[in-house]
N, C-alpha and C positions, 0 to 999 in steps of 0.2 A: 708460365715460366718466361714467355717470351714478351711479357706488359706485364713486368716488374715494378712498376711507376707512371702507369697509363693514369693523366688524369682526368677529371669527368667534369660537368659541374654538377650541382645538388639537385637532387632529386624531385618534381613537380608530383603534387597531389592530382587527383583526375580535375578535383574542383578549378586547380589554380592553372590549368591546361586551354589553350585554344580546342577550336573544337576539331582543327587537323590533327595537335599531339596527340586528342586522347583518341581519334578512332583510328589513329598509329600505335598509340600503345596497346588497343582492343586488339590491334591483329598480331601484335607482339602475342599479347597473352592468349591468342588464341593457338599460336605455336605456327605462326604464316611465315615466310619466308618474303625477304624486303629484295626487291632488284634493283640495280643501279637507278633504271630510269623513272623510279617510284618517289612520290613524295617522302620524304626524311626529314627530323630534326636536322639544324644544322649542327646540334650539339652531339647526336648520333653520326654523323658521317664526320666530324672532325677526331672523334674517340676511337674510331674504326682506324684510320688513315695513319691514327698515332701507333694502334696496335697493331695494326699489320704490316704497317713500316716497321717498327722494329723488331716484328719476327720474323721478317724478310731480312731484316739486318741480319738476323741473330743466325737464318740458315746460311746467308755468305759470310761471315766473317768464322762462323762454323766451321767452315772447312779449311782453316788454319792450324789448331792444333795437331789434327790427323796428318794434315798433306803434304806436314816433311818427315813422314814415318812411311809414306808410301814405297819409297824406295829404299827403307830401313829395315822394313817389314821380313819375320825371319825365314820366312819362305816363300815362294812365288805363289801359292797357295792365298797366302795373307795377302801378298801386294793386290793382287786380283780382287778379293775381296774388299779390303779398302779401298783402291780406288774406285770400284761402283760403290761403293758408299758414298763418298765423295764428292760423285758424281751425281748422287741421288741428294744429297744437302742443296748442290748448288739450281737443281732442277726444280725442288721446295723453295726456292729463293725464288725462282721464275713463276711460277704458280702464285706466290704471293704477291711480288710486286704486280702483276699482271690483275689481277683482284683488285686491288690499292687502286691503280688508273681507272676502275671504273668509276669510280669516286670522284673524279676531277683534279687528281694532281700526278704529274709528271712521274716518270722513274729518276729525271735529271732532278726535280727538286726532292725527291726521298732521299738520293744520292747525296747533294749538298748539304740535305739537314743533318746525314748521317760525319760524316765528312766535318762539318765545321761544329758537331759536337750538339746541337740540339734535337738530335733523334738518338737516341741510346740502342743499344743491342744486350742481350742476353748477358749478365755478369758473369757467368759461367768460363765464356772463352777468354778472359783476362785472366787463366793459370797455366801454367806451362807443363806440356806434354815433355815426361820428363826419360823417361824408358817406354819400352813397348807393353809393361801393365801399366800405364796410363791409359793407352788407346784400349786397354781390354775398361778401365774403369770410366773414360768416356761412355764406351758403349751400353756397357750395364748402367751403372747411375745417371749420368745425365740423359739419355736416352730414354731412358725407364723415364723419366722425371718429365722426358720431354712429352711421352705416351699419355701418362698419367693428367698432364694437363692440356692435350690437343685433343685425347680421344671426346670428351664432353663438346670438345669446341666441334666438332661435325654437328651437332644440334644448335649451334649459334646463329642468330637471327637473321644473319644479313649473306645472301643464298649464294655469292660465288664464292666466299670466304669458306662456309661450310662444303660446298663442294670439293674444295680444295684438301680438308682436311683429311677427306675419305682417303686419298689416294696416299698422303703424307703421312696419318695412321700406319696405312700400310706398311709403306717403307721403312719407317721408324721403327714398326715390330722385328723386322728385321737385323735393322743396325741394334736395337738392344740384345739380341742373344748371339749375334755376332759378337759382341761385347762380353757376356756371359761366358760364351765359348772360350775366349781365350784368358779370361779368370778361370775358367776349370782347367784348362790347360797348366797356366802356374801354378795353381794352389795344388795340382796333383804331381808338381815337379820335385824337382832338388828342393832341399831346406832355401837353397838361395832364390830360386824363384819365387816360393810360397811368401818370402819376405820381400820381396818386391810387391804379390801380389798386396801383401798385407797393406804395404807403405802407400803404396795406390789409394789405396779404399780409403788410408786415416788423411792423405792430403785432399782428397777429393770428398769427401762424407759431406763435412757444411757444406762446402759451395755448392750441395748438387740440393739442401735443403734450404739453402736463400733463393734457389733457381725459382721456386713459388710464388717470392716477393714477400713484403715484411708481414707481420703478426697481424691477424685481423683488426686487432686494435689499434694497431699503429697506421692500418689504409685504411683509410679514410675518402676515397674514391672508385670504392667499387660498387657501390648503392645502386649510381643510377648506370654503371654498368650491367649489373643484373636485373635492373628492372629491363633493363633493355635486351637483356640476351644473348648479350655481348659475351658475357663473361658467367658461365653457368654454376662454377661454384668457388669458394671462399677460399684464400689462399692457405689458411689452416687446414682445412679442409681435406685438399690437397696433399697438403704433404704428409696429414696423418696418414692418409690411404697409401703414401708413397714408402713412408718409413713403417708400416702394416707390412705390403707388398716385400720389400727390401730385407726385411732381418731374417725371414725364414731363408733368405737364398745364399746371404753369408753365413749363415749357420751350415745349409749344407757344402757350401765351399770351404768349412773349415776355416775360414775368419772371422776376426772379431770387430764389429762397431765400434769405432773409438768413443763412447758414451759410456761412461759409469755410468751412470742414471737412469739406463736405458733398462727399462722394464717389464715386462707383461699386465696389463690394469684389468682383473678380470670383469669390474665394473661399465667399463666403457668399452670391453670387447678391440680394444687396442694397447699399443705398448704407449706410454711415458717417455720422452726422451727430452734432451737437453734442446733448449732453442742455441740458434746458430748465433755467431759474435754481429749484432748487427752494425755495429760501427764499424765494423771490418766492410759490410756489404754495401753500406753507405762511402764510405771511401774506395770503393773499386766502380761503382757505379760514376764517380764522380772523375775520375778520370786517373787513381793512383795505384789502382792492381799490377800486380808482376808483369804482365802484359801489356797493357793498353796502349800504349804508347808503341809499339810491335804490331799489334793489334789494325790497330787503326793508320800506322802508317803504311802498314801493307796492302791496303785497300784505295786508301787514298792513289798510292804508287802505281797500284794495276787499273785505276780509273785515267790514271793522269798519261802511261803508257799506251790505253786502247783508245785516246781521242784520235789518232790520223784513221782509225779504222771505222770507227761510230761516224766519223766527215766523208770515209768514202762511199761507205753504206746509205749516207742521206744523199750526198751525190749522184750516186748510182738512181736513187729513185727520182730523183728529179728529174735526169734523165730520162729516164723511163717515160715519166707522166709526160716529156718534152713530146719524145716519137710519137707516142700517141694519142696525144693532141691534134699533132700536123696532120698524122695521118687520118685524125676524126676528119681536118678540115681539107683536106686533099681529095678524102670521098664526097663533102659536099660540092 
């Protein structure tokens, strides 16, 4: 969900391989785990840098739709909760960009590319949190979405990245039934609730099935992903296990799919459902969703706000290195 448009180049035969790629890719397919300071493709660590920069994007800019409902939130109970949510998004940001640096590139330049529009984030957080069943159907579907594609990514080849995900699994099971919760909570309300929860589920349903990225057919980039291990399974793939997962849980909430089409296939041991409007996902990716522009200028705004503190912080260390310098050459 979070390398919705990661691109690769094509794919190398063993034959057509140096003899470093291929006993890089032997250790791939042996199921070896790659550390920073390991021989790599340079086309493997530029696809890493791309993905886990923008799912570092995608955990900070995350925590925008939630985190003006914090103090919306309809009882102190909820505020509590949501903000360690919140708290847990922006801590997933730090985990990943900290991964990313082992790689060779800056948080300043992730920052920029994010910023001046050539590193994307999550399509997802360009919709607008509109009542508080939004923030219950953040937590269920996109959440669920987010599970559904991070949990494989813990077996991903390149070992601080999957480290990472262990702990981020975690917490994500979390914020989905947090989510869950407070759709059970509407849907077992007043008829007015129950249509809130409804309205939730039919504005957020696509978006949370473009979260995947587009049709297998239509990526065309994920080949030498997967040979690489980067990326463990197929963005269809995905979301059929997602929309598998998802319809028994609105079914027991008493909601309904917004999909006529939507149906049980006893052939294939899954349901049938509609593909999502992809010219809608292509145009929010692109910079023209309800949000983006909100989005992205809120980020920009809180980067541009904390430069006197990131100059006092490297100040401060200079400093530092200063006294203790003098003082290395004071004791000679």
């Amino acid at each position: 969900m979070y390398a919705q448009l990661v691109k690769t180049e094509g794919t190398k035969s063993l034959e057509e391989m140096t003899a470093e790629e291929r006993a890089f890719q032997e250790r791939i397919d042996r199921g070896e785990k790659i550390e920073p300071k390991e021989w790599m493709p340079e086309g493997y660590r530029k696809t890493l840098i791309r993905q886990i920069g923008q799912h570092a994007h995608s955990e900070i800019v995350g925590q925008l739709p939630e985190g003006n409902w914090i103090t919306r939130a309809p009882t102190l109970e909820r505020k509590a909760i949501l903000l360690a949510k919140v708290q847990d998004e922006a801590g997933h940001g730090l985990y990943l960009y900290c991964a990313a640096e082992t790689l060779g590139v800056s948080r300043d330049e992730l920052m920029e590319k994010l910023h001046n529009g050539t590193m994307k984030y999550s399509s997802i957080f360009n919709y607008p949190t509109l009542n508080w069943a939004d923030i219950g159907a953040v937590g269920w579907l996109v959440d669920g979405a987010a599970i559904m594609n991070q949990v494989p990514l813990q077996r991903t080849s390149f070992g601080p990245y999957s480290r990472a995900m262990i702990r981020i699994c975690k917490e994500e099971s979390f914020h989905q039934r947090q989510g869950y919760d407070i759709m059970m909570k509407m849907a077992a309300g007043t008829p007015e609730q129950k249509a809130m929860a409804q309205d939730a589920l039919n504005r957020f349903w696509y978006p949370s099935l473009m979260m995947f990225g587009p049709s297998d057919k239509d990526s065309v980039h994920s080949t030498q992903s997967m040979a690489w291990k980067i990326k463990i399974n197929t963005n269809d793939e995905l979301r059929q296990k997602f929309v598998d997962q998802t319809v028994p849980q609105a079914e027991y909430l008493g909601l309904t799919i917004p999909d006529a089409n939507l149906k049980w296939n006893e052939e294939k041991g899954g349901y049938d459902f509609s593909e999502p409007d992809w010219s809608e996902f292509f145009d929010v990716i692109a910079g023209n969703g309800p949000c983006n522009k909100e989005r992205l200028g809120a980020r920009v705004k809180a980067w541009e706000d904390g430069t006197w503190f990131r100059e006092a912080l490297v100040a401060h260390a200079e400093k530092a290195q200063a006294r203790r310098m003098a003082s290395k050459v004071a004791a000679e």
